[in-house]
C-alpha positions as CSV (number, residue, x, y, z in Angstrom):
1,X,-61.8,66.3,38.0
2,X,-59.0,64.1,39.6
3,X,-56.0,65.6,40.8
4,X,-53.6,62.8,38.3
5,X,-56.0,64.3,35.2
6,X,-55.3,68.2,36.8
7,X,-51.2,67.5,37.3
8,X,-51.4,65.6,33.7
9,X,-52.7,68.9,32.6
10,X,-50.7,71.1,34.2
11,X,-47.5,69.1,33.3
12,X,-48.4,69.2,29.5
13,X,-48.9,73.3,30.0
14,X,-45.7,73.2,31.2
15,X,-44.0,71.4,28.3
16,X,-46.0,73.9,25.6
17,X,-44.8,76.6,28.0
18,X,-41.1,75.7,27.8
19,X,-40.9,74.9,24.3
20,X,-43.0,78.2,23.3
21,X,-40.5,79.8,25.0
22,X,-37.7,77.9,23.5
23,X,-39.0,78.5,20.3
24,X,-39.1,82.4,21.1
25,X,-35.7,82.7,22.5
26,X,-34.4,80.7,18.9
27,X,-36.5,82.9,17.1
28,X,-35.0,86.0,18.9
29,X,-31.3,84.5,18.2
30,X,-32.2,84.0,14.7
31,X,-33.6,87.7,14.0
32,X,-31.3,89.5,16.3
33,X,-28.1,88.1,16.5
34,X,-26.3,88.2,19.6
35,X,-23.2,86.8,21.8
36,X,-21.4,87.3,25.1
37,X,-17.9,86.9,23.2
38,X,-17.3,90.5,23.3
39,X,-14.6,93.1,25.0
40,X,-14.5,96.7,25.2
41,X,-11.8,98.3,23.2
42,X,-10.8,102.2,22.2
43,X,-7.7,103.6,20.8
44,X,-4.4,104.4,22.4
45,X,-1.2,105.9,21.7
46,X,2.0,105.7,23.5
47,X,3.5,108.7,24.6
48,X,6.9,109.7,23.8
49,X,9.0,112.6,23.3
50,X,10.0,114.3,20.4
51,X,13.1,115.3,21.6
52,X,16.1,113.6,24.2
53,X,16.8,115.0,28.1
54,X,16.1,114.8,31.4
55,X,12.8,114.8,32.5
56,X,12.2,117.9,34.6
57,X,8.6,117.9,35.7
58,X,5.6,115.0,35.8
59,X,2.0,116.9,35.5
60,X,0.2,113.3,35.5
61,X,-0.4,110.2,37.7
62,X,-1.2,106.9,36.9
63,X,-4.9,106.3,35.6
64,X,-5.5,110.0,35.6
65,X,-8.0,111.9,32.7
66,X,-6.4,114.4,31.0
67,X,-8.0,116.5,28.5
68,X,-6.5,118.1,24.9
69,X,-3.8,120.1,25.4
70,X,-2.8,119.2,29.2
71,X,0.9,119.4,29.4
72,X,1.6,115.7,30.5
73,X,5.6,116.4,31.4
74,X,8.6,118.7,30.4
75,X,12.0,118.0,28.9
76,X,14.7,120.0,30.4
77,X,14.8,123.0,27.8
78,X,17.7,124.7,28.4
79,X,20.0,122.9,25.9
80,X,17.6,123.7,23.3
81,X,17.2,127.0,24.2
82,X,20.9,127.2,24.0
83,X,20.5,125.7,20.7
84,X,17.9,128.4,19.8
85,X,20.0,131.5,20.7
86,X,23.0,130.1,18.7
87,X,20.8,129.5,15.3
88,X,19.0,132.8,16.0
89,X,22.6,134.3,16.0
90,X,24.1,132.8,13.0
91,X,21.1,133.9,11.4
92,X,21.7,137.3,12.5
93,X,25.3,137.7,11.4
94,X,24.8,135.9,8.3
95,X,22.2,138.7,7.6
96,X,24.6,141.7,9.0
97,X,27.0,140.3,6.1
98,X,24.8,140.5,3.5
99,X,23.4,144.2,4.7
100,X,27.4,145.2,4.9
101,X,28.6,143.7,1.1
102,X,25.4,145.2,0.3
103,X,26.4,148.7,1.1
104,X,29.5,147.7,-0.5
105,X,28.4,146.7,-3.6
106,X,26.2,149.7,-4.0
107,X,29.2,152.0,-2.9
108,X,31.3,149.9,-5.3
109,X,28.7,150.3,-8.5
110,X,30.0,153.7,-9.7
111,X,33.7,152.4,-8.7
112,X,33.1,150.0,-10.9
113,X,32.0,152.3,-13.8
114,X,35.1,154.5,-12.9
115,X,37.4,151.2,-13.1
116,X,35.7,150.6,-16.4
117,X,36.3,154.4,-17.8
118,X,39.6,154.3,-15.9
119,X,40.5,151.0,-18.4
120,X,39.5,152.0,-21.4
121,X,41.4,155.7,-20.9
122,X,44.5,153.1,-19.9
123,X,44.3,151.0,-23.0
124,X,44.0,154.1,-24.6
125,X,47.0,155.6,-23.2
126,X,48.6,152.1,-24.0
127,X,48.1,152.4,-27.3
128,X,49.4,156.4,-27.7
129,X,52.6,155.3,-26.0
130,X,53.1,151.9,-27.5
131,X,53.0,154.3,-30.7
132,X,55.3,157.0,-29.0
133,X,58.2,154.3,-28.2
134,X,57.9,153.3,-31.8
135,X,58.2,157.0,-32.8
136,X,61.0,157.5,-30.5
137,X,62.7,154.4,-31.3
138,X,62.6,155.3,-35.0
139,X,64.2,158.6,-34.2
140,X,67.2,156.7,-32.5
141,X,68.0,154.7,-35.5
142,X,67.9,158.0,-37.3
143,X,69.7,160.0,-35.1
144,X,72.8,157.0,-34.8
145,X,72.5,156.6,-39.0
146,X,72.8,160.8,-39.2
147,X,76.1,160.0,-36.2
148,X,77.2,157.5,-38.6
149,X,77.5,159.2,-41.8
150,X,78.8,162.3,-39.6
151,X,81.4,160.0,-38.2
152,X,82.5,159.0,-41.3
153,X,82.3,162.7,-43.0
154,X,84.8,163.7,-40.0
155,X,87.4,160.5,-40.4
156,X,87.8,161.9,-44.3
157,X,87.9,165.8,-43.6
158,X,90.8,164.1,-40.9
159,X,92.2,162.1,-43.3
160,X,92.5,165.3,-46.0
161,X,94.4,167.4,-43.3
162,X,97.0,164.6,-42.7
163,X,97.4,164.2,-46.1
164,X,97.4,168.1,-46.5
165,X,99.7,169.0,-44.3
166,X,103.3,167.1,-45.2
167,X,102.7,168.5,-48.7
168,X,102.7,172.2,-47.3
169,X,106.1,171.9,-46.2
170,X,106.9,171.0,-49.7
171,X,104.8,173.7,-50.9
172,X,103.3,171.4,-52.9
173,X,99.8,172.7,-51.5
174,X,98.9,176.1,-50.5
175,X,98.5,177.4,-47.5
176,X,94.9,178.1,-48.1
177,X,94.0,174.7,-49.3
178,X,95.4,173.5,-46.0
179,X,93.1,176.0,-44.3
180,X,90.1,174.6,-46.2
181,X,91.1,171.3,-45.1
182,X,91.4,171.8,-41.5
183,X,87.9,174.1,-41.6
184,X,86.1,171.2,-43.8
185,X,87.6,168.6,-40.5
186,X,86.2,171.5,-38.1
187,X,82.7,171.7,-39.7
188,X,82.8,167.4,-39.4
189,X,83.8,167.1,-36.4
190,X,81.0,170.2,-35.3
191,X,78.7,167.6,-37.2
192,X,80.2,164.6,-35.1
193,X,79.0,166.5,-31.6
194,X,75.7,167.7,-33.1
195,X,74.4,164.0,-34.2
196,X,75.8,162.1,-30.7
197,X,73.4,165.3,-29.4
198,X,70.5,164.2,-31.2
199,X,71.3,160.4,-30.4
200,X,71.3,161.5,-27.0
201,X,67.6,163.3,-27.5
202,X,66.5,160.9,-29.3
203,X,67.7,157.8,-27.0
204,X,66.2,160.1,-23.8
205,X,63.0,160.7,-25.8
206,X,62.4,156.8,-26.2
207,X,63.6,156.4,-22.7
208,X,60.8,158.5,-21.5
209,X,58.1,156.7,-24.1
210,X,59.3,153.6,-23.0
211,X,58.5,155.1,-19.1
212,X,55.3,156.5,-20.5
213,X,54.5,153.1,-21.9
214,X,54.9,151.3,-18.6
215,X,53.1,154.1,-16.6
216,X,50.1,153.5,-19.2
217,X,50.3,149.5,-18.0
218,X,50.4,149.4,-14.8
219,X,47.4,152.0,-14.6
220,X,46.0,149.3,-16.9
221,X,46.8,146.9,-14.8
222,X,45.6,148.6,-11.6
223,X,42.1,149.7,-13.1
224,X,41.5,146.0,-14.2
225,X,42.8,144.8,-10.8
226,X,39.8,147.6,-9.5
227,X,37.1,146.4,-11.9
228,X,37.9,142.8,-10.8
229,X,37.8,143.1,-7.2
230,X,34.2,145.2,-7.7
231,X,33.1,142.0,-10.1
232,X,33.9,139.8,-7.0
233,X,32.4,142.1,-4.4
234,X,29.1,141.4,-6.4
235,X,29.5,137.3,-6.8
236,X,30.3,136.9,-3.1
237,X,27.1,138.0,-2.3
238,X,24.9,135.6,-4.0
239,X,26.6,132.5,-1.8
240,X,25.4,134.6,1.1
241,X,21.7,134.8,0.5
242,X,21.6,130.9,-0.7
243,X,22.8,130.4,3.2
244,X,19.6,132.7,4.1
245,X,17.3,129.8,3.6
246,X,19.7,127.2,5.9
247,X,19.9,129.6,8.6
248,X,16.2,130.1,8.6
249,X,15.5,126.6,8.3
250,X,18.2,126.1,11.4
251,X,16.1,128.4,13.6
252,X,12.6,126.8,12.8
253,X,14.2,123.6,13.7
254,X,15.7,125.0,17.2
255,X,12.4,126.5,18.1
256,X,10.4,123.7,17.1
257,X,12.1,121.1,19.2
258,X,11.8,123.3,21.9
259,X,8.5,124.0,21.6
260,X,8.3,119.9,21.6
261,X,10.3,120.0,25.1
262,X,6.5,119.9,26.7
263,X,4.6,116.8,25.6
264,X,0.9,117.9,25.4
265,X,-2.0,115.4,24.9
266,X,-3.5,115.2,21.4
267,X,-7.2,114.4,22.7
268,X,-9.3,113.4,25.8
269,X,-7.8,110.3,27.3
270,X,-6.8,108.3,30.0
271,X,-3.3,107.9,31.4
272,X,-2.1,104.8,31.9
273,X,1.3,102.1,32.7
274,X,2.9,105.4,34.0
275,X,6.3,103.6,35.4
276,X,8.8,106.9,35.1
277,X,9.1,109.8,37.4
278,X,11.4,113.3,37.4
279,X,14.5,112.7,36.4
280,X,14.4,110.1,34.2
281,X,16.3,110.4,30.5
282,X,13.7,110.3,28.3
283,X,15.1,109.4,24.4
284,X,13.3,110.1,21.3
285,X,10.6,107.8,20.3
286,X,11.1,106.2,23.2
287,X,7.9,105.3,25.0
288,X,7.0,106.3,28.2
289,X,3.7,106.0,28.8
290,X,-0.1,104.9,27.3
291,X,-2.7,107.1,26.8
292,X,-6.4,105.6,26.2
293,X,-8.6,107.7,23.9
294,X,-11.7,108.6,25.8
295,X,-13.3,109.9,23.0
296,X,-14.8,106.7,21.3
297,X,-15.3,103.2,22.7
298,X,-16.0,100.4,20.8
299,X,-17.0,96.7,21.5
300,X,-15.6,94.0,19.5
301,X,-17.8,90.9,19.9
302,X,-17.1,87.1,18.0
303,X,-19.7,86.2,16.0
304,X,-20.5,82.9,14.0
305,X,-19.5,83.6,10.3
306,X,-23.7,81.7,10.0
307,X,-25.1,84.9,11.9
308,X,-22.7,87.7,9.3
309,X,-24.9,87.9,6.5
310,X,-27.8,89.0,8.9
311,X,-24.8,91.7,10.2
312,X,-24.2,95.0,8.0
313,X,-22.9,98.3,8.4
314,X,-25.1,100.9,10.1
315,X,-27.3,98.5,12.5
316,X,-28.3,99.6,15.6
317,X,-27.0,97.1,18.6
318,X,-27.3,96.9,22.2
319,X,-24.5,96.5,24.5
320,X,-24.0,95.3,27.9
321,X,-20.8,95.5,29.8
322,X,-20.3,92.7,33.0
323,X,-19.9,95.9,35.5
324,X,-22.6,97.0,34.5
325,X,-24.8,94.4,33.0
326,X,-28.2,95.5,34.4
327,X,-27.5,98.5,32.1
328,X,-28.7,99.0,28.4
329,X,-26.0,101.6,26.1
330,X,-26.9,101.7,22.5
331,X,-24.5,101.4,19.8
332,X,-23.7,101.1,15.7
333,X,-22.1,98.4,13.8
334,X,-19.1,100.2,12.0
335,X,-17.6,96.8,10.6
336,X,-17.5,93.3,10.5
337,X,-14.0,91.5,9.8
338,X,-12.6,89.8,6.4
339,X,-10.6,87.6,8.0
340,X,-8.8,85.5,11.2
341,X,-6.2,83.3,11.5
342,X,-6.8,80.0,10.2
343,X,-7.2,77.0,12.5
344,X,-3.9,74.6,12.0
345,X,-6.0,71.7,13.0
346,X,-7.8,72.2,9.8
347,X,-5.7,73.1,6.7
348,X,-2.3,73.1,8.6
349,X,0.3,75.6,9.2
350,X,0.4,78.3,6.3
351,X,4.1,78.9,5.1
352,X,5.8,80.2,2.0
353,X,6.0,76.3,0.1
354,X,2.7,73.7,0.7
355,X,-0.1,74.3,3.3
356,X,1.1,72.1,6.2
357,X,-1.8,69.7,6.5
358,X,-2.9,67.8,9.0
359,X,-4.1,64.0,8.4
360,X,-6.8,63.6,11.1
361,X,-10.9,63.7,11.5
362,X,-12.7,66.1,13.0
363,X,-16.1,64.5,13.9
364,X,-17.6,67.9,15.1
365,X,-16.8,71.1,13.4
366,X,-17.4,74.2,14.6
367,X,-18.2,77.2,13.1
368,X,-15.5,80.0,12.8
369,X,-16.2,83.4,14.8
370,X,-15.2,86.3,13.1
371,X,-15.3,89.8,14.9
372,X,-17.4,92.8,14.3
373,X,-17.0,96.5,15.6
374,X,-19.9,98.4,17.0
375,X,-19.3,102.0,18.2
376,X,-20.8,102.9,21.7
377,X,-23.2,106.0,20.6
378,X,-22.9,107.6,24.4
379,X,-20.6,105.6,26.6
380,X,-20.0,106.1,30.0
381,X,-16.5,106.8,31.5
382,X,-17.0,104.9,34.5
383,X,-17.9,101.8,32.8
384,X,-15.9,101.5,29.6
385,X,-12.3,100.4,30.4
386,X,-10.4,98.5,27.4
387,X,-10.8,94.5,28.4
388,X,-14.0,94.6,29.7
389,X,-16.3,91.4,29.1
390,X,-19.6,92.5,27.2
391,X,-22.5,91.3,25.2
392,X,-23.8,92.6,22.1
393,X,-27.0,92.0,20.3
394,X,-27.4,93.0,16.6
395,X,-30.9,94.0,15.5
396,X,-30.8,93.2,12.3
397,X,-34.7,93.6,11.6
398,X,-35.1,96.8,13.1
């Protein structure tokens, strides 16, 4: 056999060779889809504090691990321990008040059953001497009629012995009807003196049931004033023990934002763009630093929305990272995504009135890429950093 017939030969193996191989490799591609458009990702936080101060103390550096519950830096505590101490003592003397008007009240309970006896026995007492000034004052009207008609008895016994008397000179009277006369004026005027007497009595006694009457009031008056300062006693504590829950709340509050002056890590991670040091002011909310989560690493990979309906949720995948690209980790599809920003060359910038289209031809179209998540089942720390360049391929027949 000629050498031309033997590199003819050998030159056509070649060709079935390649293309066999071709054919394999699009084979391959078609089963198992696959791309080198793919970047590590994980989760990550920013780190800031709950509460405003200086920064006292730095327990990380840049790019270090940390695990759950590390204390990553500190918050100068003493204004919130300040703060702390206050609330606890408000809360304190708010409840020393209610303890003290509650020993009060409790002393004050059978005061205020003796204020209520002691009111009733005044009202009573009211009403006695309200009727002993009317009883009094009914025996001064008597007692200045009975003066009256006395008064008037006397002035005509007086009259008769005026009368009387020039007639005995003339002896046209006797002597003994003079005498009658003038005894008749005595025994009037003895009247006269007996009923001002009784008007006197009479006046005193209503005097004194008038005294008796305003004794009777103001013990009224001072029982009730009793009985109403042991009715407020009582309704001043129940604004007390509403406060109970404020204060309470206040000292929960102190103690929890000084519990928060330490900022501790919420999982595994990484530190990282650490750009502060001690004695910063560090505000609420304010960021200071990134934390990676090492816990679960993904990589995101673009592939050709032709190649998603052989893609679903569960498939195992391989995954290669650049650093390490000799290296085979093993991973899930957890998703593949609805949607991606639409190209402007094609239907035009997207607003709130008419899609914004563009009037030109596009002799080649390519297909749109679309991403899809696949969890690393065992990654390894030294390898997985967010950014890095990867490849994925999906096994989709599996």
């Amino acid at each position: 056999m000629s050498r031309k017939l033997i590199g003819r030969i050998l030159g056509t193996l070649i060709v079935l060779c390649a293309a066999a191989a071709v054919l394999a490799v699009v084979r391959e591609i078609g089963r198992n889809p696959q791309t080198d458009d793919a970047e590590v990702f994980a989760n990550l936080i920013g780190i800031a504090p709950e509460v405003s101060g200086r920064i006292v103390k730095i327990n990380v550096q840049d790019n270090q691990f940390v695990r759950k519950g590390d204390v990553l830096f500190e918050v100068d505590p003493i204004p919130y321990q300040y703060a702390l101490d206050t609330a606890r003592s408000q809360q304190a003397m708010l409840e020393g008040q209610i303890k003290d008007l509650e020993r009060t009240i409790t002393a004050q309970d059978s005061a205020v059953l003796s204020a209520q006896a002691s009111t009733k026995s005044s009202q009573a007492k009211i009403a006695s001497s309200n009727s002993a000034v009317e009883a009094a004052k009914a025996n001064v009207d008597a007692a200045k009629a009975e003066l009256s008609r006395t008064q008037a008895d006397y002035a005509y016994a007086e009259n008769n012995v005026i009368r009387l008397e020039p007639l005995l000179t003339e002896q046209f009277v006797t002597v003994d009807s003079v005498d009658q006369a003038r005894t008749a004026r005595a025994v009037r005027g003895e009247g006269v003196r007996l009923s001002r007497a009784r008007l006197a009595l009479a006046e005193a006694q209503w005097a004194s049931a008038v005294a008796q009457q305003n004794e009777a009031q103001a013990g009224y008056e001072q029982s009730t004033a009793q009985l109403d300062q042991s009715k407020k006693s009582i309704s001043l504590l129940a604004p007390l023990i509403a406060q109970r829950e404020g204060r309470e709340a206040a000292v929960k509050n102190a103690a929890y934002d000084l519990s928060r002056c330490k900022v501790i890590a919420p999982f595994d991670a990484h530190v990282t763009n650490l750009t502060i040091s001690e004695g910063a002011y560090a505000h609420t909310g304010q960021q200071a630093f990134t934390l990676i989560d090492a816990r679960t690493w993904w990589v995101i990979g673009n592939f050709r929305e032709s190649e998603l309906q052989r893609i679903r949720t569960g498939m195992k995948a391989d995954v290669f990272v650049m650093s390490r690209p000799n290296e085979k980790f093993q991973g899930t599809v957890e998703s593949t995504g609805f949607g991606v920003t639409p190209d402007p060359s094609l239907i035009g910038r997207i607003s709130q009135g008419l899609p914004d289209v563009q009037r030109s031809l596009n002799w080649v179209h390519l297909s749109t890429r679309f991403p899809v998540r696949v969890r690393v089942d065992v990654p390894s720390p030294e390898y997985f950093r967010i950014g890095v360049s990867a490849m994925l391929i999906v096994h989709s027949h599996s």
